[in-house]
Structures are given as structure tokens and as C-alpha cells.
N, C-alpha and C positions, 0 to 999 in steps of 0.2 A: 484743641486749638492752642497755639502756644502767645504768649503772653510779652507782645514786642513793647520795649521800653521805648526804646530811638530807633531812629530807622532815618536815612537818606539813600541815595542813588549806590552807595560808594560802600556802604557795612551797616548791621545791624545789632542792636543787644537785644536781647530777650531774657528773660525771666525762668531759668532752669527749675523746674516743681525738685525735690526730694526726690529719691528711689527712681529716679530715670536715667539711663546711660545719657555720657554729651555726644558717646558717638557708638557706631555696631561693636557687639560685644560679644562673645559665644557664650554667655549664658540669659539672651533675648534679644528682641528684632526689635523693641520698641526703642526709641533712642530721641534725641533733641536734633541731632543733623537729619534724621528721617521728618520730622514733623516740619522742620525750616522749610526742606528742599520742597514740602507739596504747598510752600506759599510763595519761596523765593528759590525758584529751579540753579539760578547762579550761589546759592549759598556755600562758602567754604571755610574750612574748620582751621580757626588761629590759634584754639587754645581751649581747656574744657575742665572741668568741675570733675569732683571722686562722684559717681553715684549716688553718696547720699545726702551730699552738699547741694543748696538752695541757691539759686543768684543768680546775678549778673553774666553773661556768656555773650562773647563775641562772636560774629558772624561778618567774614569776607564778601562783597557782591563783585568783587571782579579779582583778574590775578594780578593787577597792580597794587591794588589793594591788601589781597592776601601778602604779596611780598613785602609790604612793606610795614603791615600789621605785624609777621613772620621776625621781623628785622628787629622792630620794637619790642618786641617781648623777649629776643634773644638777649638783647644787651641791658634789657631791665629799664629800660625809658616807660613802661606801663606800669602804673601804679596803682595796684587794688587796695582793697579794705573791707574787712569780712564782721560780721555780728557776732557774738557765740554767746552762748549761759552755758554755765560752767559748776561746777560742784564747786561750793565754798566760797564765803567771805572772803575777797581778795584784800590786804589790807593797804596793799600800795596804787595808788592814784594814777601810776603809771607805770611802767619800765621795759625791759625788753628779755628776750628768752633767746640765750646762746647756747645754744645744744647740738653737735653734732649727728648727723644721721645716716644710717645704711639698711638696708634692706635686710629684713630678721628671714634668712634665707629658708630655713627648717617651718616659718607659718608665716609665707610672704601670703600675701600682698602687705602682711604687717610691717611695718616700720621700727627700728630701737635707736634708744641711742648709744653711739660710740666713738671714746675719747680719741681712740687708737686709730680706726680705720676710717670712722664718719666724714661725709663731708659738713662743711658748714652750713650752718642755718642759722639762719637770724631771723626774731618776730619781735618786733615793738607791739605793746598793746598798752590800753588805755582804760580804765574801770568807767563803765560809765553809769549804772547801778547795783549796789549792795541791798540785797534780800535776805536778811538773816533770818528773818520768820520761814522763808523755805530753805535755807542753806545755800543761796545760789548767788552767782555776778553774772551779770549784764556785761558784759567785753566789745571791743573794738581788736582787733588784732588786724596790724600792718604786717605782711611778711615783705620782708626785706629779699630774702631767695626764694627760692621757688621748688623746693624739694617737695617727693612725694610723703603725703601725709602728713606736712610738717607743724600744718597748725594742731591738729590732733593730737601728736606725738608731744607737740612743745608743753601741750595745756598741761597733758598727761606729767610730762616731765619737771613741772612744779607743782603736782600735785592737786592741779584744779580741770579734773578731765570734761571732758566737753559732753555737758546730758544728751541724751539719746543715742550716744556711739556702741554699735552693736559689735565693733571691732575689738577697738581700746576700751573695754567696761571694768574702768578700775573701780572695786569698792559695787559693785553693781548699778554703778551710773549710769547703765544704757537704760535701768527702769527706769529713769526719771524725765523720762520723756517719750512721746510715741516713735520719734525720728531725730536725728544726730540735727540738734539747735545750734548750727553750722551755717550761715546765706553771705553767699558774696555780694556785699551793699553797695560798693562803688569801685568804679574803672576809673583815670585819669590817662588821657592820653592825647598825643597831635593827631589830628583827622588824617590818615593815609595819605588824603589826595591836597587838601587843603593848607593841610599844616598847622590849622589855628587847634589852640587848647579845646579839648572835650573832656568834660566832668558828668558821668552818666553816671544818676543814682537809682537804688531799689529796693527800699527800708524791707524788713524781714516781717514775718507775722507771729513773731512771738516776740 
């Protein structure tokens, strides 16, 4: 049973588990648009989570809806914000991660960076606790674009990779947790139909 945050007439968020596709995938049938659609038969997909990412996930209830959710996300008027624990004492309070990226095409789906061909990416993030007794931070990370893998890639690429990643296991950080400690915590966007501000949150469980 999937696990709806908000819900009106017009779109829904739900709560994506870990290890579940956001949508059908050819390596399984189980997915988050299969579980919507046997609660909410008009449910349509605006946007989805890597697999092993936790959170927040939109869900359309109509095509006015979806078109104009569609629109919002194209031009970056939707504003997420993700949790992560990360390997290592970060020692800055805040800053942001400019790292260009492209597809590592010889072991894609991985992601790298590059000065030369990459496009841009940008992640603001925020330290929100320091655990030096386990080697680890507690993070907020805003991505500013929206590239694949970019918060992963970014962590990786200051050297504070994100525990659980079975992908990126820099240093052997995917042992350090059973699942990539990844949850999309909050949405910020205008209501499709309404227009008025929505701030949909969905704190993580670690």
C-alpha cells in the first residue's frame, strides 16, 4: 500500500519506499505508477526518483493538471530538497557543488564529471549534523538542475559520497548503510489548478 502525503481532487505526493522503480522498468513489474494507479486509476507521472532514492514523488489526477505540473518542472519553478548522510565531517555550514556532468557512457547508467563536455549542475547544500564518532554528516542538498544522478555524483565529487550507494561506493561507502541514505524531503510548488503556494514535506527515517 503506498504511503500518500497530500492528496486533493487535482494531484497527489506519496512517499517512494527505497529499491522500487517510480515507473515500469525491464528489470521488474513492480513500480510506484503500478501501486498509484490501483488507488488513483487517473494517476500520471510528472516526474520520478533513481530506484534507490526515498521521497517525495508527484502524482497528476488529470491532463490539465499533468500539463501544467509538466510545464513547472520544465522551466524549474518546482523546488525540491533531498536529506542525505554522507561519508565524512563536512566542515563547511554550507555551500554549493558546481560540477559539470555527462554520462560515463562505457558503465552507464553511471554518471562523471566533465569540465570539457559536461553540462552544468548546480547543488546548494546545507550541513545539518556532524557525527564524527561515526565519520558521517547529516546534509540537505538543494539541486538547483536537475541532471541524472547529480546529487550522487556531486557528493562523490567533494569527496563526501553518499552511504548506502551501491553505484558510486567510493572508499566502500555503499557498506555503510543497508540502502543509498538518499529521501526526497520536500516539493515547493503552485497548485496546477489553483495557483496558490504548496510546501509538501516527508522527513526521512534515518
Amino acid at each position: 500500500m503506498i504511503q500518500v502525503i497530500y492528496q486533493d481532487e487535482h494531484l497527489i505526493a506519496v512517499n517512494k519506499p527505497s529499491g522500487l522503480l517510480s515507473v515500469p522498468g525491464l528489470s521488474s513489474d513492480e513500480n510506484l505508477l503500478a501501486e498509484v494507479l490501483k488507488e488513483f486509476p487517473n494517476g500520471r507521472t510528472v516526474h520520478r526518483l533513481d530506484m534507490s532514492t526515498s521521497g517525495l514523488v508527484l502524482f497528476a489526477l488529470s491532463y490539465p493538471a499533468q500539463k501544467t505540473l509538466n510545464h513547472q518542472f520544465a522551466t524549474r519553478q518546482i523546488h525540491k530538497h533531498y536529506t542525505a548522510v554522507v561519508e565524512g565531517v563536512l566542515s563547511a555550514d554550507c555551500g554549493e557543488i558546481n560540477l559539470p556532468l555527462i554520462c560515463d557512457w562505457p558503465n552507464r547508467p553511471r554518471q562523471k564529471v566533465d569540465w570539457q563536455c559536461g553540462k552544468p549542475a548546480l547543488t546548494h547544500f546545507e550541513t545539518l549534523e556532524r557525527r564524527p564518532a561515526l565519520n558521517q554528516s547529516l546534509v540537505a542538498l538543494y539541486p538547483i538542475t536537475g541532471r541524472s544522478h547529480q546529487l550522487r555524483v556531486h557528493c562523490l565529487g567533494i569527496n563526501h559520497p553518499i552511504l548506502g550507494d551501491q553505484l558510486y561506493n567510493l572508499r566502500d561507502s555503499h557498506l555503510g548503510a543497508p540502502r543509498l541514505l538518499l529521501h526526497a524531503t520536500g516539493i515547493s510548488l503552485s497548485h496546477p489548478i489553483t495557483r496558490e503556494p504548496l510546501n509538501i514535506n516527508c522527513p526521512p527515517d534515518f
